[in-house]
N, C-alpha and C positions, 0 to 999 in steps of 0.2 A: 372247687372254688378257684376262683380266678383274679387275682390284684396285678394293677398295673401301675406305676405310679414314677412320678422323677426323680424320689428320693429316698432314703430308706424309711424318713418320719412319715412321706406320705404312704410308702407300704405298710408301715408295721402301724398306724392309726388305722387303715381300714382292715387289716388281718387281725388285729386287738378285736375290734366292734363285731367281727364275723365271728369271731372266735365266743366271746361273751352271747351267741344269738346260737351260736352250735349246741344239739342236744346229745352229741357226741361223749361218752367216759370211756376211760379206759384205768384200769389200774395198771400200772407200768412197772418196771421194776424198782424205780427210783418216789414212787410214790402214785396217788390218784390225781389225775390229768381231765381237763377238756381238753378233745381232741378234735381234731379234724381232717380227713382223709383224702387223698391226690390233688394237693394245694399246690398251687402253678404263682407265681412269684415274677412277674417282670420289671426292672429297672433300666428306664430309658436313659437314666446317667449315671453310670456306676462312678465316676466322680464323686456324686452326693450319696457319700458312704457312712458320714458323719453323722452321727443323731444332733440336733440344734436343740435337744431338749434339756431343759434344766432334772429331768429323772434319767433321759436316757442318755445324754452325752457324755459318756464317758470313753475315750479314746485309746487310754492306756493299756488297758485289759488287751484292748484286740491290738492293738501294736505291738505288743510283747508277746501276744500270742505268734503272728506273722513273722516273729524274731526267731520265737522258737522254730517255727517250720523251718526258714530258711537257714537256721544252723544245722539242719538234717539232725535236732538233737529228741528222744524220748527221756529225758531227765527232768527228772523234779524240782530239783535244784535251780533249772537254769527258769521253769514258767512259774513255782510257785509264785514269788513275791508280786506276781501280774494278777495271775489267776488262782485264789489261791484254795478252790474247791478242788483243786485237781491232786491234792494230798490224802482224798477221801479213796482215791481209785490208783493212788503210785502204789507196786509191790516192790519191797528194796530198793526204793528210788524211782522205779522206772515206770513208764506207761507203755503200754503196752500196744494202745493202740494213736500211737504218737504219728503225726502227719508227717512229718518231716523226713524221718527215715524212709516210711512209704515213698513220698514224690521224689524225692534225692536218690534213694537207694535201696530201690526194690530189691527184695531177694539177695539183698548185700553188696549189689550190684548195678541196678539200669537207674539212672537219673531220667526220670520220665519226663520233665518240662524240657532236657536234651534231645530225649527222642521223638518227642510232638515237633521242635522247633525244626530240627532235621528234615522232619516229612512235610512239614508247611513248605518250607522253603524248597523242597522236590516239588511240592505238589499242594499247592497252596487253596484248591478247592477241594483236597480231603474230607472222607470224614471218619478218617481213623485215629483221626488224631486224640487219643482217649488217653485221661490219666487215670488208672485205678487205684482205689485206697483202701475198699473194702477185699476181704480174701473170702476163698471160700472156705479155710483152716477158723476165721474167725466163730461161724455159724456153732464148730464143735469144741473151741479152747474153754470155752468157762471163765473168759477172763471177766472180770469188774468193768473195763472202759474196753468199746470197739469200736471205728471208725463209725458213725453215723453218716457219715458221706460215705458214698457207693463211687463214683467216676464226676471228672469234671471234663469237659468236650469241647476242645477251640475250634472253631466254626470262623475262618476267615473268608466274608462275601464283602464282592464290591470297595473292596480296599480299605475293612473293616473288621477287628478281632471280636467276637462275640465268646463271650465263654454262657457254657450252658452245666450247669450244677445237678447232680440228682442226688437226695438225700432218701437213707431210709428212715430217718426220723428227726426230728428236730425239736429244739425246747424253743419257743417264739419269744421266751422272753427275755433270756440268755444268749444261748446257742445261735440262734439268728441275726442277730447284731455284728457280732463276732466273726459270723460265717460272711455274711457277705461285706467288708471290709476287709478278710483275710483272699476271699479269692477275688476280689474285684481288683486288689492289690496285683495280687499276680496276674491278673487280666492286661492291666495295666503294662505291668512289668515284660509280660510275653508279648504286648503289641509295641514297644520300645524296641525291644529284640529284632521283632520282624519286620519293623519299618513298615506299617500298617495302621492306622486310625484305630482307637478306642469304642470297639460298638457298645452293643447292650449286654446286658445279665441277664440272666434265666437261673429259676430258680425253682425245683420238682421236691415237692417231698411226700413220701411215702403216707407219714402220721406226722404232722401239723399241732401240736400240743403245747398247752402252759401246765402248769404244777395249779393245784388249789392254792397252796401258800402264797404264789405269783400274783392270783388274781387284783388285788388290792393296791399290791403297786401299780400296775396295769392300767387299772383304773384311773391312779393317780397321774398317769403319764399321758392317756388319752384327755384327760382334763385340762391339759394345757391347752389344747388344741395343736391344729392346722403350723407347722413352721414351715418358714420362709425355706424357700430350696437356695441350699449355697453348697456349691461346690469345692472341693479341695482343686487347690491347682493343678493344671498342666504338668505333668512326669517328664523331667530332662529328655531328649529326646537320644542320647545315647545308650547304648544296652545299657541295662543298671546291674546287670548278672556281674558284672566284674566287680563291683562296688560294695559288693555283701562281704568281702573280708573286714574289707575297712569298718565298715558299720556293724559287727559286729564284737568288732575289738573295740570299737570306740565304747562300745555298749556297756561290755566287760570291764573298760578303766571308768567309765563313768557309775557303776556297778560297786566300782574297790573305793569310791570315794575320790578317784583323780580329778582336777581342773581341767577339764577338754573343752578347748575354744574349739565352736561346729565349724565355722568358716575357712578351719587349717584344715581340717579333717575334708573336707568336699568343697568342690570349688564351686557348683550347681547351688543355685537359693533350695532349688527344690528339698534335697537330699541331707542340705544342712539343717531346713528346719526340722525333717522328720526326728534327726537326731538330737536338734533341743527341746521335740514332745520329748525324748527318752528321759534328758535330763532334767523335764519338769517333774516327772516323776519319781525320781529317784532325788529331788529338791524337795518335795512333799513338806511341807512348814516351815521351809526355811525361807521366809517371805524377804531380806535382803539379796540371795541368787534366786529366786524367783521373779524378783524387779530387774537384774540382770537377763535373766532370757528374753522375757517379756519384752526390752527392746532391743535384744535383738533377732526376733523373727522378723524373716522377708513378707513372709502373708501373713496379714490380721484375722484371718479365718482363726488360728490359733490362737489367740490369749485368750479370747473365750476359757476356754478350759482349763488354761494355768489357774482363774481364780476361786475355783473350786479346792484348789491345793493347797490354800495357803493356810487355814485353820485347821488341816488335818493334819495328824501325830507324825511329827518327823521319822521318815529308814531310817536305818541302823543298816551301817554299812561293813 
């Protein structure tokens, strides 16, 4: 199976309908699944990373996820209140098979988005440039959660960064959302680095699967129809690798309940609004600072989403 599409609603509407037509089972371990086997995924604007759907746009989840990676952190603590299925697979806290350690600090040690950037810039028609996430220690730990991404592969041609994903499995109706917003981010973020243009996504996966339970929402989500492809802005054009202290911490005091004006915190429109999605989230029913963000983001792409927030049950901070 093959989808191509400009946006992730126009991928995941026609991976839904393929998927619903698949006579594909499989029991899994997390449950009975429609599956679908060596499903190829391309997005010609990984910009349009955002679902515009009133079921599936939900931003939060994967921007906290993205947060967690880039804190190099495997703790529970820091992704539950994002995501908070991931408390079914924490042992004493931790995950085990946590991305962020993997890319940051393999083996305790190799920052691997360091060592691609290093050999791009030797050698910028590479193609060793490999991140891996999956071990081969995972195949015999026995643990609850293991990377489902195998390797993600920058492929700079023509003075354009393409990342290419291989997945050994994926949940399409979760998993997938999540996934390519977390590395299109970093697609992103590595062709800022490199001083190089934003290409396409690529996107492989082994086993292609929804849950039965899924099905229905699914359903409900293909029934909107067809949305309009809108893109998230333009990424500052300077490295943003430097900037993940700062936005991290800002995370952390917006987290404890502090007042963090975005526009002190990053001088970039860009980078500020990422940081008042954080704070719409962690504003969740507090509809007088929710009228507060709301004017002040730079791009309108975002309030969309803040007013999904405003009738659900206020954090506890």
């Amino acid at each position: 199976m093959e989808i191509k599409g400009d946006s992730i609603d126009a991928i995941l509407i026609d991976l839904y309908q393929d998927l619903l037509r698949s006579p594909g089972r499989n029991e899994g371990s997390r449950g009975a699944t429609v599956e679908a086997l060596a499903v190829t995924l391309r997005l010609t604007k990984p910009r349009a990373r955002l679902s515009r759907s009133e079921n599936r746009g939900k931003p939060f989840s994967a921007l906290g996820e993205l947060l967690w990676y880039l804190a190099k952190s495997n703790k529970l603590e820091f992704i539950e209140p994002y995501v908070g299925r991931y408390k079914d697979d924490a042992v004493d806290g931790v995950l085990y098979g946590a991305y962020g350690p993997r890319i940051f600090a393999m083996r305790g040690c190799v920052d691997q988005l360091q060592s691609v950037t290093e050999l791009l810039r030797q050698t910028s028609g590479s193609r060793r440039a490999v991140v891996q996430l999956f071990n081969a220690e995972d195949i015999v730990s026995r643990q609850q959660e293991i990377p489902c991404t195998t390797t993600l592969q920058f492929l700079v041609r023509d003075g354009h960064l393409h990342l290419s994903v291989t997945m050994r499995s994926n949940d399409a109706y979760f998993g997938l959302p999540h996934d390519v917003f977390c590395f299109t981010m970093l697609q992103e973020m590595m062709s800022r680095r490199l001083n190089v243009e934003l290409g396409e996504y690529y996107h492989y996966v082994g086993s292609m699967h929804i849950y039965d339970k899924y099905v229905e929402p699914m359903k409900e989500y293909l029934a909107e129809g067809y949305q309009k492809t809108v893109e998230m802005p333009v990424m500052s054009t300077d490295d943003p690798f430097p900037l993940i202290p700062a936005l991290l911490d800002a995370e952390d005091r917006v987290r404890r309940g502090e007042h963090v004006k975005a526009s002190d915190v990053f001088q970039t429109d860009y980078w500020a609004d990422i940081l008042r999605l954080i704070q719409v989230f962690w504003a969740t029913g507090c509809s007088e600072r929710l009228d507060e963000l709301k004017a002040e983001f730079s791009d309108p792409i975002y309030r969309t989403y803040l007013e999904d927030r405003r009738h659900m049950k206020p954090r506890s901070f």
